[in-house]
VOMAR-675105 format. One record per residue: x, y, z of N, C-alpha, C, O in turn. Coordinates in steps of 0.001 Angstrom, whole numbers, plus 500000, padded with zeros to 6 digits. Layout:
BEGIN
XYZXYZXYZXYZ/...
This chain:
BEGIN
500849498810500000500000500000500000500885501239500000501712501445500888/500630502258498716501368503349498958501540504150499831500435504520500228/502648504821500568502634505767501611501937506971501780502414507738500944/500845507686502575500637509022501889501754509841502145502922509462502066/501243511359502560501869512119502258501789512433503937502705513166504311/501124512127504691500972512640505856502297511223506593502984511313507611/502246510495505963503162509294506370504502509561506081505324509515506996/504865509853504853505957510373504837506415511777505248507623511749505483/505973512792505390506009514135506665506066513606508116506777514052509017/505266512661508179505570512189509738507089511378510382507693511399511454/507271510662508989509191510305509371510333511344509195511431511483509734/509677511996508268510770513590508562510773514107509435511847514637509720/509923514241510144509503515189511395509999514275512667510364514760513738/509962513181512435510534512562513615512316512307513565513072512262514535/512646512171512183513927512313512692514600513269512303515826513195512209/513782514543511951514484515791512165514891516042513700515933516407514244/513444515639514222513265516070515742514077515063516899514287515438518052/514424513924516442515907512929516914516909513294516434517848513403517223/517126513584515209518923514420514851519125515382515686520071515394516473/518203516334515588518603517547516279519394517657517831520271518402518269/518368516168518583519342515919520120519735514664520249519316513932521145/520262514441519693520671512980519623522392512381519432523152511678520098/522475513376517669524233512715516963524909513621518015524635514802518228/525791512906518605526623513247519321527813513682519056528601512928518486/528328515467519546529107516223519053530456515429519210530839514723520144/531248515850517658532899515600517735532922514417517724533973513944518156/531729513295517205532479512015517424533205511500515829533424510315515578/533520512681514825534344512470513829535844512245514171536550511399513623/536130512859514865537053512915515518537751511978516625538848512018517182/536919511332516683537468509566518008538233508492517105538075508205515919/538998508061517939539576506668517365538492505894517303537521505735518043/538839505436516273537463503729516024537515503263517037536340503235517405/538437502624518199537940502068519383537014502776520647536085502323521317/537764504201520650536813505040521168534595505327520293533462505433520763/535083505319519251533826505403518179532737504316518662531568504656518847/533179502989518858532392502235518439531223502349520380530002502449520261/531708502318521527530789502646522255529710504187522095528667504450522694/530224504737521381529292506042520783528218505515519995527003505628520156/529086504733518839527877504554517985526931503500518666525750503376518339/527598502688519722526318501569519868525323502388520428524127502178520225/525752503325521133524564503993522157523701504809521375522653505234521861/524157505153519817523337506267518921522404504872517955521406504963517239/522945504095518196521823503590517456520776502892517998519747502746517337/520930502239519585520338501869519939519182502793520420518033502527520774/519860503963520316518643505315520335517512505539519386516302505762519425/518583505355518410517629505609517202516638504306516754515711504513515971/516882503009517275516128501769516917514884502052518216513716501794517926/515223502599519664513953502745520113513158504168519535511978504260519872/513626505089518834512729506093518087511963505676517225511197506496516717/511925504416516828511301503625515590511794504274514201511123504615513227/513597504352514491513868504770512909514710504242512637515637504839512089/514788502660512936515914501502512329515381500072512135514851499213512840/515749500208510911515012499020510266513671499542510085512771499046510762/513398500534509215511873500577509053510896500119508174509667500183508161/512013499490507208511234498213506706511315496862507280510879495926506608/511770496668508325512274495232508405510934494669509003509995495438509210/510847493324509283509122492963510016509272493368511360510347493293511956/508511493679511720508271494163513065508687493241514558509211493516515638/507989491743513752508362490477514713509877490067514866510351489164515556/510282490641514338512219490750514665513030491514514986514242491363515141/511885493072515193512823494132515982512545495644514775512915496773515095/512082495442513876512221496313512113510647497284513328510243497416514483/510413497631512040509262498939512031508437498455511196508348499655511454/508002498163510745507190496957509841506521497874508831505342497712508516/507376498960508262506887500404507112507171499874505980507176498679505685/507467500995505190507479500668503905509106501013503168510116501262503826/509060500978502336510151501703501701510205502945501042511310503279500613/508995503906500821509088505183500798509458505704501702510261506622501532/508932505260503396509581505623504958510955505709504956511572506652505451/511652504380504200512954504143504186513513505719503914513947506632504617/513288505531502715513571506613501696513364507943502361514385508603502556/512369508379502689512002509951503301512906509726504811512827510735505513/513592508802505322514007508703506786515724509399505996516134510525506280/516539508367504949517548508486504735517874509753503977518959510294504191/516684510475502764516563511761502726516977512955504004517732513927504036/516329512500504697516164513376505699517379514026506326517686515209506470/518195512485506773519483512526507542520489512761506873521619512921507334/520094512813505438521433513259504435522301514165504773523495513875504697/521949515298505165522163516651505846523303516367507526524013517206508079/523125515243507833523710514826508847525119513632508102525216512927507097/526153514029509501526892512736509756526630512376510531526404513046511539/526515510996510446526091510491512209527058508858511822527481508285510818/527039508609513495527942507500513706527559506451513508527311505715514463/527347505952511968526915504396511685527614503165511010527446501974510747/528648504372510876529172503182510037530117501800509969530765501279509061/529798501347511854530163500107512159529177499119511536529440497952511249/527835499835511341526561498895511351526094499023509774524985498701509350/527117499532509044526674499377507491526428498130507126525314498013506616/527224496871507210527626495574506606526536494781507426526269493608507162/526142495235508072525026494189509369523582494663508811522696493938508357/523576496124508969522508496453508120521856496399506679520640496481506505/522896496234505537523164496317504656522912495212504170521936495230503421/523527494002504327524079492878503906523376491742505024522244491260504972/524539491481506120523731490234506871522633490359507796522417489380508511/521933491325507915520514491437508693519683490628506951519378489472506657/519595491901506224518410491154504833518490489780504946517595489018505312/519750489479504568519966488233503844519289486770505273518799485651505120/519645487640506576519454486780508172517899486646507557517517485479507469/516990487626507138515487487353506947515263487151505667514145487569505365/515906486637504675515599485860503554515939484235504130515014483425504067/516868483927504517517209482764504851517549481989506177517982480837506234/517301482752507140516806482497508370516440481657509461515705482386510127/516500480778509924515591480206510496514688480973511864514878482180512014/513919480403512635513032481528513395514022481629514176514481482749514397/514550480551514743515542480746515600516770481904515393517170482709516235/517045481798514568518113482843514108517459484310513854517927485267514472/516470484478513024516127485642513413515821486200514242516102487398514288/515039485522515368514965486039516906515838486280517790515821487121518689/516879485250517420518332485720518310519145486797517590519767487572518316/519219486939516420520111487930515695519872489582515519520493490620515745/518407489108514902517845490392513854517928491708514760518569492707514431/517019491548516227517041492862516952518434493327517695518700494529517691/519162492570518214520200492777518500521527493516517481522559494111517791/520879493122516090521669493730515159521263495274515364521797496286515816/519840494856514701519197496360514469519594497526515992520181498607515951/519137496948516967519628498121518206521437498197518360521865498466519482/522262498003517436523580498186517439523992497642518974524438498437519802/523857496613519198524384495849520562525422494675520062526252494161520811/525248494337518704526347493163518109526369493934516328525519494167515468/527978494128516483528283494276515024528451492790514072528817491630514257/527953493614512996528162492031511965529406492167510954529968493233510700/529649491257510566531088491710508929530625490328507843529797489417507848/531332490656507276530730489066506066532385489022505319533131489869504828/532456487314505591533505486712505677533651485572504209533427484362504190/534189486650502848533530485907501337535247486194500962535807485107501101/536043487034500632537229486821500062538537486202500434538909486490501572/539233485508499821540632485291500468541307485342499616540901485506498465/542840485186500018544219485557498934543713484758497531543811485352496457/543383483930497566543385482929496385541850482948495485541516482316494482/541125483938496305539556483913496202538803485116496484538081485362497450/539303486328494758538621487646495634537784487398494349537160486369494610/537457487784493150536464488249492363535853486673492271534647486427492320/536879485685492132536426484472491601535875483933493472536629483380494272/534844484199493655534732483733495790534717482097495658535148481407496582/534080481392494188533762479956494309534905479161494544534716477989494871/536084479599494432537189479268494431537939479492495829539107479817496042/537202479297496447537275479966498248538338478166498582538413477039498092/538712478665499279539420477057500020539193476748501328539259475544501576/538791477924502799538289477923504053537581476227504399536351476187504416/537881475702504502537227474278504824536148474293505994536434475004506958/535037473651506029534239473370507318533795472081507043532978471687506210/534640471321508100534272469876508230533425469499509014533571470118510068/531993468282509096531369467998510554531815467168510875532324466263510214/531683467348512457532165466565513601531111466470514509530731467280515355/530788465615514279529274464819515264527986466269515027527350466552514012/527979466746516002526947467503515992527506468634516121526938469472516822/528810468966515458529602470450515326530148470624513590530076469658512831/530603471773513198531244472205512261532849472770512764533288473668513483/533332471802512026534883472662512557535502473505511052535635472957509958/535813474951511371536374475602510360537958475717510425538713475651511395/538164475875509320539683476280509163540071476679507959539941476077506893/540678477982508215541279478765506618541163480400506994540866480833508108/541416481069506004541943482536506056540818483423504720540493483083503583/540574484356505360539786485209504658540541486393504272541685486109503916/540348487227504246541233488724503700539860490180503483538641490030503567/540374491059503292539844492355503193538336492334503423537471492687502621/538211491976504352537266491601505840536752493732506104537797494378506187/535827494392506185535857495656506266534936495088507962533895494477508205/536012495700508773534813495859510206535178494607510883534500494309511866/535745494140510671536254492342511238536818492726512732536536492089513747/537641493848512685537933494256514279536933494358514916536977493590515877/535887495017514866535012495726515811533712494458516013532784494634516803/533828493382515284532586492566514829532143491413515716532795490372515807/531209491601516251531019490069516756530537488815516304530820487702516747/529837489095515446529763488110514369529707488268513255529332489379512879/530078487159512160530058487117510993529547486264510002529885485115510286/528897486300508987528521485432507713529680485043506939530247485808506159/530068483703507188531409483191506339530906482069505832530151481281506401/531547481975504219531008481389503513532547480302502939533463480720502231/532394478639503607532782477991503850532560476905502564531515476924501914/533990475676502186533834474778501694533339473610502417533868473255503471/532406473034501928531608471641503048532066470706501998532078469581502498/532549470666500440532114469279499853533320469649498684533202470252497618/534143469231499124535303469462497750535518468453496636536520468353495929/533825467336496577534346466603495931533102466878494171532964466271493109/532502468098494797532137468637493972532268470213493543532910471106494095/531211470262492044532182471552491304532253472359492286531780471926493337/532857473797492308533120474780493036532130475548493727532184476008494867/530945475642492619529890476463493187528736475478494261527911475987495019/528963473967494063527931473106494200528699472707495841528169471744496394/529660473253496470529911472622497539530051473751498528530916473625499395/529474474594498509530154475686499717528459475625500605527422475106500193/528689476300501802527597476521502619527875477927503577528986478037504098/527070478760503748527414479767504590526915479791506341525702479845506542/527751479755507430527860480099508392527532481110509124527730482122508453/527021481444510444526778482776511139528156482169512262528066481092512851/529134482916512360530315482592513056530294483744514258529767484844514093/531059483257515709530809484053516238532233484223516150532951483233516289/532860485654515879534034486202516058534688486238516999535904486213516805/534184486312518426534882485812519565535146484418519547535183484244520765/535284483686519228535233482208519322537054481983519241537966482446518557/536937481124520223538346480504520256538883479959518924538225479122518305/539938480363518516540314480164517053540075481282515911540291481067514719/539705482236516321539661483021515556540477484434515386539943485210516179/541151484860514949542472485607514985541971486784513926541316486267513021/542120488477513762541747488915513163543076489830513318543577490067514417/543660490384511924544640491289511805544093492169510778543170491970509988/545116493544511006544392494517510282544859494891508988545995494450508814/544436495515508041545307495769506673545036497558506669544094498294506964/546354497729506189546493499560506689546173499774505093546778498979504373/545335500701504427544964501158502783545797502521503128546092503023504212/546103502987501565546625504202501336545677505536502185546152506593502600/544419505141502258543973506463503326544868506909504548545128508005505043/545313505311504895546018505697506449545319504997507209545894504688508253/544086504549507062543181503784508075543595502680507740544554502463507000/542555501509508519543082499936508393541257499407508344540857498479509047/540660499914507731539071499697507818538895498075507179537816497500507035/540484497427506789540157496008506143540902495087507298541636495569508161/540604493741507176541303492953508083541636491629506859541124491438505756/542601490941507531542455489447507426542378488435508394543247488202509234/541047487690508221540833486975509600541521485224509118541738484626508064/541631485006510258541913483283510181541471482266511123541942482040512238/540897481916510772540260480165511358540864479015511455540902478130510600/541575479024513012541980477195513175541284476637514331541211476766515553/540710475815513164539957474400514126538402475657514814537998475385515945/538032476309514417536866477283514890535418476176514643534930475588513678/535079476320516232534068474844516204532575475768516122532398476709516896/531811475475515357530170476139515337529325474739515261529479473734514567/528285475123516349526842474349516346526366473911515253526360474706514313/525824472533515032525278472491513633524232473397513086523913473508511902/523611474198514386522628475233513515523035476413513171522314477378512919/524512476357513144524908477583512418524606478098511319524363479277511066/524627476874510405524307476938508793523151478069508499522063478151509069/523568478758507659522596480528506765521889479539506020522848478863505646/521082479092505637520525478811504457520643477218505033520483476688506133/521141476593503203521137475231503667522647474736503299523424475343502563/522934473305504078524066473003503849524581472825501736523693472882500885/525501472704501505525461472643500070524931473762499085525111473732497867/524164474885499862523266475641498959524402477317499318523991478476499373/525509476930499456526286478415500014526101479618498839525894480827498934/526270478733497716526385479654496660525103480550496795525357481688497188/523668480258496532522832480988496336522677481752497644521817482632497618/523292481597498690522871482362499639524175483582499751524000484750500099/525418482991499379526411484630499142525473485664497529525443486873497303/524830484429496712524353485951495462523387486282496129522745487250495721/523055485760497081521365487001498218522214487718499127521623488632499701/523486487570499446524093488640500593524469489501499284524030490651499268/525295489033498098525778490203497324525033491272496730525334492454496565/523841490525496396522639491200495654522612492748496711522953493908496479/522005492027497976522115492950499091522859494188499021522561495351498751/524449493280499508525261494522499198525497495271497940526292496211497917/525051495013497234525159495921495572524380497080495814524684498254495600/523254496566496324522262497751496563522554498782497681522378499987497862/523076497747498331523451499142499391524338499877499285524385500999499788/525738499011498170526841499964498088526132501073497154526200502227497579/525378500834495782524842501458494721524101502786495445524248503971495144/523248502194496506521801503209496614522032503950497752521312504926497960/523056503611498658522826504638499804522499505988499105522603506278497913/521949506965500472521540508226500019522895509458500423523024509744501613/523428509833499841524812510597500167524406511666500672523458512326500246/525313512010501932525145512958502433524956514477501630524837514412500406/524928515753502235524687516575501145525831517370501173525913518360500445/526671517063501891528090517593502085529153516840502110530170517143502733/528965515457501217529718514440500231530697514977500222530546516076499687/531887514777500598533486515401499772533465515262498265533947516141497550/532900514144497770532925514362496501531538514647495648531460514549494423/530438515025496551529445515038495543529160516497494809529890517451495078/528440516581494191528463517905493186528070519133494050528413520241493639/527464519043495069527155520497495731528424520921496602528836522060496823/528998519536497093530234520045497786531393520950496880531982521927497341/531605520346495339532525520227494536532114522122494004532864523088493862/530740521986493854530289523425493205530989524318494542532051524904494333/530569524365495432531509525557496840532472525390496598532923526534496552/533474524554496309534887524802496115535354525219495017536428525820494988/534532524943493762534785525666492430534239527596492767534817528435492077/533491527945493496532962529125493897534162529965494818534580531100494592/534513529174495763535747529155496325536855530090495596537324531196495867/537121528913494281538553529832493864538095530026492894538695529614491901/537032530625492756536405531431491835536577531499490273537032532269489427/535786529911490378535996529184488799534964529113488680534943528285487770/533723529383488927531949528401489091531817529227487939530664529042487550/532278529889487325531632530490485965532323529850484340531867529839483197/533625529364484959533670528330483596533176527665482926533144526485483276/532618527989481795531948526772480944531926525549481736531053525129482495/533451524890481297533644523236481568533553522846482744533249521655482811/533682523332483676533594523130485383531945523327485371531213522493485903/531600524134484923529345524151484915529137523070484696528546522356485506/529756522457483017529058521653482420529334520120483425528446519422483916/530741519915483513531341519086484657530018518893486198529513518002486880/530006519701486121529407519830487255528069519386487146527717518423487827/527271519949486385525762519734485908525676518337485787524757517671486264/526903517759484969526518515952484281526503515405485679525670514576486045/527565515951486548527691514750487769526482515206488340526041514104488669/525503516114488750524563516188489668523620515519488649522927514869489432/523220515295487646522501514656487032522396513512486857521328513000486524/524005512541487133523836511250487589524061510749488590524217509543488782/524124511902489627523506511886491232521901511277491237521212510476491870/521822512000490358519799512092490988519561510741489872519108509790490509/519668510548489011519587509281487723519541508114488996518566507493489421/520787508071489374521226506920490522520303506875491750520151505786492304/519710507899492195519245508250493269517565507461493255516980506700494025/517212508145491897515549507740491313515813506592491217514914506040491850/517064505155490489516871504376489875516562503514491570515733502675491923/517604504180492236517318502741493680516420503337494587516333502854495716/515615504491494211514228504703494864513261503398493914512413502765494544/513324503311493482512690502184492180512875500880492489511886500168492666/513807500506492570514449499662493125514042498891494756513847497697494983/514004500230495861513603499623497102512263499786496937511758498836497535/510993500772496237509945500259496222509189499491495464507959499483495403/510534498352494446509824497193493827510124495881494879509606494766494808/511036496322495792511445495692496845510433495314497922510232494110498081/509969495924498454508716496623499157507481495824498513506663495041498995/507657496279497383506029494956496967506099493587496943505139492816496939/507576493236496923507901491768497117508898491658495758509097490536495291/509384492578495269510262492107493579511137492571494122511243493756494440/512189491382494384514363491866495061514393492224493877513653492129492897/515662492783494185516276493549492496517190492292491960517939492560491020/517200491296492333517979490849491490519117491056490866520057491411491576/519290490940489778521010490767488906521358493114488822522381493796488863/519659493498488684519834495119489085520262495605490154520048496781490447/521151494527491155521402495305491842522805495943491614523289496942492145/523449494906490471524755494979489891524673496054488942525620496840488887/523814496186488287523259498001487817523701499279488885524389500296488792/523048498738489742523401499991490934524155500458491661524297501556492199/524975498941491648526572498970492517527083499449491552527719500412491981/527254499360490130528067499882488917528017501060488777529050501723488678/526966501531488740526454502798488302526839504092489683526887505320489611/527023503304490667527547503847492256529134504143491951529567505269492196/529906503239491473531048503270491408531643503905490400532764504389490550/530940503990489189531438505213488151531162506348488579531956507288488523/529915506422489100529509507885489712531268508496490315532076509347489944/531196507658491214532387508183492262533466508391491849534172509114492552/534220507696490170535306507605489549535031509457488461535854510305488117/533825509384488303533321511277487896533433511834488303533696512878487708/533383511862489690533109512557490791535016512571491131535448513644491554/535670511833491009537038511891491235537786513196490290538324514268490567/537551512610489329537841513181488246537917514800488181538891515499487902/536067515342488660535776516399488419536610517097489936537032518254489954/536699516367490846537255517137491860538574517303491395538966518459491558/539425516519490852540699516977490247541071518376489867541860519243490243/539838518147488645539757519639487994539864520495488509540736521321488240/538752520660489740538133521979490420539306521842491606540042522828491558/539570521190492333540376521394493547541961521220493009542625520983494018/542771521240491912543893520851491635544804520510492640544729519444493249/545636521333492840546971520855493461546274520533495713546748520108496768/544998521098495193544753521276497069544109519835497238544000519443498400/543744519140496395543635518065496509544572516783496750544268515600496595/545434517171497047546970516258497233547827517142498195549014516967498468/546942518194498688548337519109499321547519519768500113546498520286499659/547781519826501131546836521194502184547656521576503127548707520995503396/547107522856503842547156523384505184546733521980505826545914521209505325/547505521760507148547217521040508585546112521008508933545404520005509020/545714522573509278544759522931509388543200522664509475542258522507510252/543711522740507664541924522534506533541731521107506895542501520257506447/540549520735507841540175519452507604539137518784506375539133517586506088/538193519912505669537877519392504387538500519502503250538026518816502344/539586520267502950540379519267502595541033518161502597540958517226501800/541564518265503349541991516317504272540944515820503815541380515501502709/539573515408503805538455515061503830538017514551502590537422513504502335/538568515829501569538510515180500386539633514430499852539540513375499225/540667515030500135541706513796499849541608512364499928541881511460499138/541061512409501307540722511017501793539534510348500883539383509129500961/539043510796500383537784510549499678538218510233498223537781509414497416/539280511201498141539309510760496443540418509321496235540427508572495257/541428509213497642542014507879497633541221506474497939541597505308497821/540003507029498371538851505691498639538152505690497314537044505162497226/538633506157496448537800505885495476537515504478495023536547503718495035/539571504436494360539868502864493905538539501935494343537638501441493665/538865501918495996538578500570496180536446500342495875535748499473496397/535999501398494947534610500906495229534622500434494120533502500009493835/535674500230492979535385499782492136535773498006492200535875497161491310/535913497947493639536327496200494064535471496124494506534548495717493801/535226496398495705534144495977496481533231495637496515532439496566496676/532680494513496435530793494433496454531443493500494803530776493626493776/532444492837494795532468492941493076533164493610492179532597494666491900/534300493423491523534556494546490584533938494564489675533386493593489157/533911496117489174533164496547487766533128495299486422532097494989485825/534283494809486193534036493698485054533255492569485415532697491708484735/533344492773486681531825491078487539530790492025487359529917491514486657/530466493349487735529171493528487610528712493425485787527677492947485321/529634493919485196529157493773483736528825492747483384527794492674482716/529702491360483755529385490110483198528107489941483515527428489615482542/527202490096485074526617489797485331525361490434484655524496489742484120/525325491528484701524325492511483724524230492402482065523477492976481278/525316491417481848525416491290480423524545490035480185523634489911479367/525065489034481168524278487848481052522725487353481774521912486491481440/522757488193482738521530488088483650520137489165483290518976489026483676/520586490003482621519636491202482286519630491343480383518657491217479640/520823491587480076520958491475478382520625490051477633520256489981476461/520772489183478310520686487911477093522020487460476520522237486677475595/522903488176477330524296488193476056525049486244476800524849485612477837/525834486018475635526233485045475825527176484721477366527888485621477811/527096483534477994528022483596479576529442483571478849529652483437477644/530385483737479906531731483769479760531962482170479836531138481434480378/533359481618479143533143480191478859533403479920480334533655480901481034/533375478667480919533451478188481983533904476907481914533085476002481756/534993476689482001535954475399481479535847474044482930535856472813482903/535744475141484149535939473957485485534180474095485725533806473757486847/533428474421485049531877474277485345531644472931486285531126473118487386/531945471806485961531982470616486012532739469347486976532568468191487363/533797470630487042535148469515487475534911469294488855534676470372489400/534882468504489507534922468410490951536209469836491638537274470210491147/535589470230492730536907471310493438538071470697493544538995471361493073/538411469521494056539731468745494772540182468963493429541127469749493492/539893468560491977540798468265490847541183470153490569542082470379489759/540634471130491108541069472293490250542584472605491127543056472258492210/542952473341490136544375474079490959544072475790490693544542476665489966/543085475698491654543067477410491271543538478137493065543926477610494108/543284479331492715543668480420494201545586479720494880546605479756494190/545517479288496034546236479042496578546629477368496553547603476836497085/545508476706495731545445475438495848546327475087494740545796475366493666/547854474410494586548474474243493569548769472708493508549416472095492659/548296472363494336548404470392494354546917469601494464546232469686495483/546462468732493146545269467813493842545534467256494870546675467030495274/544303466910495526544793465850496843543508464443496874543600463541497706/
């Protein structure tokens, strides 16, 4: 049922009227270890305001709304920074995917505890030998009576420090093809055997980890989905994350988005150049293109139609945005974009922003996976050949694996 208009004014108004006393001053400024007791306490604020998870079902902790709510809530807060972004990957990714594939049990123990920021989540899909190609994962989970024992190494893990649990997506059956033997896990990150180190990126931060698993024992009801069925349940976490990397709603003081970029072209008093207008105009135009397409998107969601293989549309279309958006800040900010006063923290700000670019064109997928996928899942176009379609895993020698056994 469509939202009216008095419905959507009523979620603006409420979390205008929660921003206003609520995000807590200077917490840009905390170390992530300091950060993360801030943010649990801001969100668990904001989940009893009834403005987290406001689509999710109600019987698991959500707001049981719609996705225009969604939409007019994340509108709203655009205008804001606020401290969430331990709970992107939980929210984003393994909460949906916890209530697509679920059991009751698991959603009752997981879902609200996610949503009130009391347990961070991370999702545990790449390793050295296994980043674009994940089927090619080697992490083993063997059973042992009425347990799963894991063992193996993951990599560029985002949030793996701060996380208490995770969705890791494990080999159960190596004696078939690659995609036909994996199963995904809810792991608890504290668990004896589990070791998490950090990876430092050119920003200067370490927002990636590599975790490792020896002998890490989980309940047989750990299993996400079903045993053997891992594959289809990482393309329902990825789907997920496509959309969320694609559709978030950007703040309105983006380091790199076009209103930020226009003040700094005004700044040093270029905003009247032709090419910096025109520059400028295309990127706010496939601001809003992007913006409408995953408003579309979460309210075909909402009636019951996932986006499917579109969500690789949106993650794509997210990540060029940002490579335009690189670009045009070049132009307009030249040499202050690589060089500042101490001082200037938006500068810093954007710097930092334009060296995070790279990595969105990995994440969630790189750009040539989302094409394949949009080529073949949405166009009709022919698949890419697939030579080990078939082969049992033990016979391949791919990733790190260079000996049959």
């Amino acid at each position: 049922m469509a939202v009216s208009e008095s419905d959507d004014a009523e979620i603006r108004r409420r979390a205008e009227d929660f921003l206003r006393g609520e995000v807590p001053a200077g917490w840009p400024e905390l170390a992530p270890d300091e950060l993360i007791p801030v943010a649990k306490r801001f969100q668990a604020a904001l989940h009893d305001a009834g403005l987290a998870g406001i689509t999710w079902p109600a019987e698991y902790g959500g707001q049981g709304g719609t996705a225009a709510q969604e939409r007019a809530f994340r509108e709203q807060t655009a205008g804001y920074e606020l401290p969430t972004g331990p709970f992107v990957i939980g929210m984003g990714m393994c909460g949906p995917t916890l209530l697509d594939l679920g059991t009751e049990v698991q959603k009752n123990r997981y879902v609200r505890p996610l949503l009130r920021g009391e347990e961070i989540w991370c999702q545990l899909f790449s390793e050295p030998g296994a980043g674009s190609d994940v089927a090619s994962l080697q992490t083993r989970a063997v059973r042992d009576g009425g347990e799963w024992v894991i063992s193996g190494q993951k990599v560029w893990t985002s949030g793996a420090q701060h996380a208490d649990f995770g969705a890791v997506l494990a080999r159960t059956d190596p004696d078939v093809p690659k995609h036909a033997g994996l199963t995904m896990f809810v792991i608890d990150m504290h668990a004896a055997g589990v070791a998490v180190r950090p990876l430092r990126d050119m920003t200067g931060g370490a927002p990636f980890n590599e975790v490792y698993f020896d002998e890490v024992r989980l309940p047989a009801d750990a299993v996400l989905g079903e045993v053997g069925q891992g594959w289809a349940a990482a393309v329902t976490m990825l789907g997920h994350e496509r959309v969320s990397l694609g559709g978030s709603v950007r703040r309105r003081d983006e380091p790199l988005g076009s209103a930020n970029l226009a003040g700094i072209a005004r700044a040093k008093g270029i905003s009247a150049d032709p090419s910096v207008r025109a520059g400028l105009a295309a990127l706010h135009a496939k601001e809003r293109a992007l913006a409408l397409f995953n408003t579309r998107l979460s309210q075909e969601a909402a009636a019951g139609a996932p986006p499917g293989a579109r969500g690789s549309v949106a993650k794509l279309a997210g990540a060029t945005l940002l490579w335009d958006a690189l670009h045009a800040a070049g132009e307009i900010a030249g040499t202050d974009a690589v060089a500042w006063d101490p001082e200037d923290a938006a500068a810093e700000e954007l710097s930092t922003a334009i060296n995070s670019v790279p990595a969105s064109s990995i994440a969630g997928g790189t750009n040539q996976v989302q094409r394949n996928i949009i080529g073949d899942r949405l166009l009709g176009l022919p698949k890419e050949p697939q030579v080990d379609k078939d082969v049992p895993f033990r016979e391949l020698r791919v990733g790190t694996q260079r000996e049959t056994s």
